[in-house]
GUROZA-271780 format. One record per atom (N, C-alpha, C): residue in three letters; x, y, z. Coordinates in steps of 0.001 Angstrom, whole numbers, padded with zeros to 6 digits, always signed. Layout:
REM residues N
AlaXYZ ...
***
This chain:
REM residues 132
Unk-107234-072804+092558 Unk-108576-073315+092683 Unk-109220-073348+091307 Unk-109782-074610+091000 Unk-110742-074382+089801 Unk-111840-073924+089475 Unk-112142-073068+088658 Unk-113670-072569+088687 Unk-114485-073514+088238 Unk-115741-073523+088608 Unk-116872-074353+088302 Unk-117204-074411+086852 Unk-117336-075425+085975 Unk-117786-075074+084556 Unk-119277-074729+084078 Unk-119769-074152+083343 Unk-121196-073812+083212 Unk-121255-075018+082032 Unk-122678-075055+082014 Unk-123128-075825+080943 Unk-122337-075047+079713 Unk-122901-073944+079201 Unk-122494-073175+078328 Unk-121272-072753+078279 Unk-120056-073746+078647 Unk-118502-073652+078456 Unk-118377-074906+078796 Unk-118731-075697+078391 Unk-118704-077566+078198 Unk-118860-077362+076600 Unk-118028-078403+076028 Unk-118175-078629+074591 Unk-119273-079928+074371 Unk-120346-079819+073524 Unk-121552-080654+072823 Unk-120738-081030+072322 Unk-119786-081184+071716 Unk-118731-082539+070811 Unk-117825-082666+071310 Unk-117600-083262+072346 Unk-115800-083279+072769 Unk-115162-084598+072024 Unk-116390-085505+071634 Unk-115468-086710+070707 Unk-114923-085957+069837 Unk-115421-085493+068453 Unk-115291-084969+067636 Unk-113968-084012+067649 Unk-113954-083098+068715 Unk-112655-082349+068445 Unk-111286-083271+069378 Unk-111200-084023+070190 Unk-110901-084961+070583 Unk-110221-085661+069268 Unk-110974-086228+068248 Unk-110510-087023+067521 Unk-109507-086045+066209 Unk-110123-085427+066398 Unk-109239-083803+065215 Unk-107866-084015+065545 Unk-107739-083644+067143 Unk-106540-083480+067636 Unk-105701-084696+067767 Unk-106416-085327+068152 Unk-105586-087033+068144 Unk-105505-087364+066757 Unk-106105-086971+065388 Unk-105377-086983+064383 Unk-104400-086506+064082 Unk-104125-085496+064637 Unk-103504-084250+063752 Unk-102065-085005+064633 Unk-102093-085405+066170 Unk-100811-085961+066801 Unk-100467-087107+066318 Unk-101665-088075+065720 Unk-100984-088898+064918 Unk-100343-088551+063364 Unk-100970-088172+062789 Unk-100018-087392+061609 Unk-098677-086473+061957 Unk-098615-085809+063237 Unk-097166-085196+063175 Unk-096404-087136+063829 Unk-096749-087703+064006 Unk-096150-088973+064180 Unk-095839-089584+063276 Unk-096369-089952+062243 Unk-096067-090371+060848 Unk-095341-089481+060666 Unk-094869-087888+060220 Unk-093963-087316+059407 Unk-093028-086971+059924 Unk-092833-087240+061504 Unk-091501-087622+061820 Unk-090971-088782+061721 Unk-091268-089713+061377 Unk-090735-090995+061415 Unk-090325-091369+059727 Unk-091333-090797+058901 Unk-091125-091355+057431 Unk-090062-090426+056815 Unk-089554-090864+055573 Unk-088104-089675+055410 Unk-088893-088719+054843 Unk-087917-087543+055103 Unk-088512-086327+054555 Unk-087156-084996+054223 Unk-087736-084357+053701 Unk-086566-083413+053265 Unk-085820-081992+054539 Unk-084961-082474+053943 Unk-084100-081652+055117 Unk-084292-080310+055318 Unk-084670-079456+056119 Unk-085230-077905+056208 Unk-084272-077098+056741 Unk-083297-077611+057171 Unk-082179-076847+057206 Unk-082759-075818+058803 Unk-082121-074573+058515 Unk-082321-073685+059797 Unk-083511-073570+060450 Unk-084911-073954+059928 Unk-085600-073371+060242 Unk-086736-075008+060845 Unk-085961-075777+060645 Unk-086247-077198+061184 Unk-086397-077257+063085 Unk-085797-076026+063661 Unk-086182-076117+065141 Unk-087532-075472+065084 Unk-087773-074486+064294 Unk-088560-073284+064365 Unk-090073-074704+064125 Unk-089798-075447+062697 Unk-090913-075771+062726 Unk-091418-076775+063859 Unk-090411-077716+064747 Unk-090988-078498+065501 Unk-091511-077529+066728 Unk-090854-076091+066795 Unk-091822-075573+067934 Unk-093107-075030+067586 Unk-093512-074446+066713 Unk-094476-074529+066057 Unk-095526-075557+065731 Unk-094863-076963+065552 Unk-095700-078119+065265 Unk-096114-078489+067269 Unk-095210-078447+067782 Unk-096212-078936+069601 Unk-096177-077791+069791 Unk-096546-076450+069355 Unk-096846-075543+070036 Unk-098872-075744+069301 Unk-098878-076445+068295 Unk-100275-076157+067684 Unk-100525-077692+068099 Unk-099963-078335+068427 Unk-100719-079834+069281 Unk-100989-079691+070498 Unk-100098-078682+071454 Unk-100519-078364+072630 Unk-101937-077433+072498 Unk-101767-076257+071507 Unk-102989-075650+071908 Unk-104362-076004+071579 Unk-104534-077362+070397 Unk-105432-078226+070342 Unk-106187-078835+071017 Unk-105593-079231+072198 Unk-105485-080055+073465 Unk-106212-079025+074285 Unk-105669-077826+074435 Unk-105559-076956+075884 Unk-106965-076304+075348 Unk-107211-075787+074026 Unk-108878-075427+073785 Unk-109603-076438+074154 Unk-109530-077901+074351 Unk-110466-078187+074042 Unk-110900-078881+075545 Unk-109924-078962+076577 Unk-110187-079880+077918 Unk-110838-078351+078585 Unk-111594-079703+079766 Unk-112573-078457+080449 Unk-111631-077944+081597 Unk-111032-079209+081811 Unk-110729-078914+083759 Unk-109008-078109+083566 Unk-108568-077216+084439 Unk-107079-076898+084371 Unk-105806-077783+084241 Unk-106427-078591+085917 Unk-105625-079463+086234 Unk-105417-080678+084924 Unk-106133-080736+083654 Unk-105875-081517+082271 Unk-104717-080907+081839 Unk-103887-079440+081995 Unk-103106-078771+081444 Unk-101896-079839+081857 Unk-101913-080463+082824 Unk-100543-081215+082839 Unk-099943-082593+082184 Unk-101766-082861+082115 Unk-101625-084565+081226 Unk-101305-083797+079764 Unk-101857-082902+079579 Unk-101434-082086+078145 Unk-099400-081988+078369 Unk-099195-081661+079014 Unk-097861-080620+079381 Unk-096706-082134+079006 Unk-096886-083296+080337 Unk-096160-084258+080209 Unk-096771-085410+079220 Unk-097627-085592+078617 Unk-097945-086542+077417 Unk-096887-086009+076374 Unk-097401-084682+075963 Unk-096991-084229+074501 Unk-095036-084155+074406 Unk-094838-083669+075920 Unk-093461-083693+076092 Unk-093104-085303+075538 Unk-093202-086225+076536 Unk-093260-087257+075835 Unk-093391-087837+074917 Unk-093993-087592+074004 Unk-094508-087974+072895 Unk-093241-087920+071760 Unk-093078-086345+072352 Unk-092096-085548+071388 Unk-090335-086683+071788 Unk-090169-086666+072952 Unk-089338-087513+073139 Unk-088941-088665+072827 Unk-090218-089389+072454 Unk-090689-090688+071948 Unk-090048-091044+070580 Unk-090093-090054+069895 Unk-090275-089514+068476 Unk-088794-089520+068580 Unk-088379-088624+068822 Unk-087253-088704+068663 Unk-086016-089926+069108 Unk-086407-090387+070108 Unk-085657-091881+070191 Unk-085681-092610+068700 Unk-087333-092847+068232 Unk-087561-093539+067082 Unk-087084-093386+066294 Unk-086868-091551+065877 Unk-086435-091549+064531 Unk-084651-091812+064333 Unk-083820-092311+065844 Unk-082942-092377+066295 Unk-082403-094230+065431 Unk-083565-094440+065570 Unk-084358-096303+064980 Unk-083565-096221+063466 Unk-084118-095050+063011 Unk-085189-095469+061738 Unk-083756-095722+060604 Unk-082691-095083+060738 Unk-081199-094847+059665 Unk-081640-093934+058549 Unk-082641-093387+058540 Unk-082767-092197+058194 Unk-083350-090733+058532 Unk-083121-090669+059843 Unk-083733-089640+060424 Unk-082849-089753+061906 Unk-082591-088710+062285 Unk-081887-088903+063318 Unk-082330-087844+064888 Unk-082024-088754+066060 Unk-082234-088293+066888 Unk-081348-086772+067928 Unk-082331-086026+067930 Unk-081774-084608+068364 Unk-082352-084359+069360 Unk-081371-083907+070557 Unk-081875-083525+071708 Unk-082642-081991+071561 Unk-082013-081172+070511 Unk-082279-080040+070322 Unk-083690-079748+069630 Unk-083943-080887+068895 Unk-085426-080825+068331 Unk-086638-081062+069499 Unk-085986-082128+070424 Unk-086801-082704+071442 Unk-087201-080981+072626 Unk-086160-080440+072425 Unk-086163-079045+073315 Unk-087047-078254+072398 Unk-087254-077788+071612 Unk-088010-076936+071162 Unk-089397-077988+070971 Unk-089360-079164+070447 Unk-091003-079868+070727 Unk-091476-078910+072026 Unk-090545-079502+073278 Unk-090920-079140+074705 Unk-091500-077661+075319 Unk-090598-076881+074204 Unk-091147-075086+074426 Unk-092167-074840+073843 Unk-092563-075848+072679 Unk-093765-075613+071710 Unk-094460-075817+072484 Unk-094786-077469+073260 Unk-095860-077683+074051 Unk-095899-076476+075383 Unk-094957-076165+076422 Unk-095521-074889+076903 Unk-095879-073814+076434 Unk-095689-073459+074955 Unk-096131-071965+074754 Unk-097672-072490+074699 Unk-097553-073482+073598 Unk-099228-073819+073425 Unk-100375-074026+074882 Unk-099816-074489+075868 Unk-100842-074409+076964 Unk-101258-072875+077306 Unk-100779-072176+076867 Unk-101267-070619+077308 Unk-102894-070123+076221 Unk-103355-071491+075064 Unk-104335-070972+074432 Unk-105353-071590+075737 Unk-105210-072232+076708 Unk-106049-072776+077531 Unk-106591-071148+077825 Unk-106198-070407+077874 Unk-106550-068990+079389 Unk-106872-068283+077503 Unk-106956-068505+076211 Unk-107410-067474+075266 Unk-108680-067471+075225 Unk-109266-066054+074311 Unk-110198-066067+073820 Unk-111043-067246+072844 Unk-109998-067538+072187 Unk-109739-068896+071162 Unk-111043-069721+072058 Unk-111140-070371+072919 Unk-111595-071053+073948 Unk-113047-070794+073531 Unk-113451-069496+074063 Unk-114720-069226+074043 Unk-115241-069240+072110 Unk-114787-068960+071358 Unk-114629-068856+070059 Unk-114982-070241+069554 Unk-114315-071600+070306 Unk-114236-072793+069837 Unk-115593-073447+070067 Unk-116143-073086+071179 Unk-117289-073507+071926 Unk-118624-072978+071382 Unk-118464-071615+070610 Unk-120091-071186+069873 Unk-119746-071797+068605 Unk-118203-072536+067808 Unk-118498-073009+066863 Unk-119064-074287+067268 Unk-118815-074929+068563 Unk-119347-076436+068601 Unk-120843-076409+068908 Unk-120972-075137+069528 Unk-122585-075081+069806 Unk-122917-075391+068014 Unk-122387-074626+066957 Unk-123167-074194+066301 Unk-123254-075334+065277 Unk-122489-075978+065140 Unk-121923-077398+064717 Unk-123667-078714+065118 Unk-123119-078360+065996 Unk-124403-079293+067078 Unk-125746-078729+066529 Unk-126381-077597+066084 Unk-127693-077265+066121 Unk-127300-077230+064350 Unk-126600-077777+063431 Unk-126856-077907+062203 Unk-127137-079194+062144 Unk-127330-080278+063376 Unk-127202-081780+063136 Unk-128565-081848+063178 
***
């Protein structure tokens, strides 16, 4: 069941952080696709890390729960997407194994939905809003 939202746990900017995050997914889109240097072992570590901080972008910032899934299967996707492409590109190549850790990134990251982080994000947007 969903709980009811209060005024005072609604975000006064949801464009604004909205557009943060939809930057930040378009930039990990560009730097998978353009060449880049090879990282060797630690190249799974960073793509779970990279949709683990696009998922929790997402998951601070939607009001309703039931958003946790358009979060869950978009970003999965996305990540999948990506990897077909860079499958395209003849210099970057497609890995099922990268696409698997995108996928664990994006579930670890839905768990900042239920953080403190949350409430934290919301007195900065209050506070954002009353400097305008």
């Amino acid at each position: 069941m969903l709980e009811p939202q209060s005024i005072e746990t609604e975000l006064q900017l949801p464009k604004l952080w909205f557009a943060l995050a939809y930057s930040l997914t378009l930039a990990v889109g560009v730097l998978s696709l353009i060449p880049g240097p090879d990282i060797g072992a630690s190249d799974k570590l960073a793509h779970f890390l990279t949709y683990a901080i696009l998922s929790a972008c997402f998951s601070l910032i939607v009001e309703q729960r039931r958003s946790l899934w358009l979060i869950l299967f978009g970003l999965i996707a996305y990540g999948l997407l990506l990897e077909f492409l860079q499958g395209l590109t003849g210099y970057r190549f497609e890995d099922m194994a990268d696409a698997l850790a995108n996928s664990l990134g994006v579930i670890t990251g839905l768990g900042f939905y239920f953080s403190p982080l949350r409430g934290i994000l919301r007195r900065l947007d209050r506070w954002l809003l009353s400097r305008r």
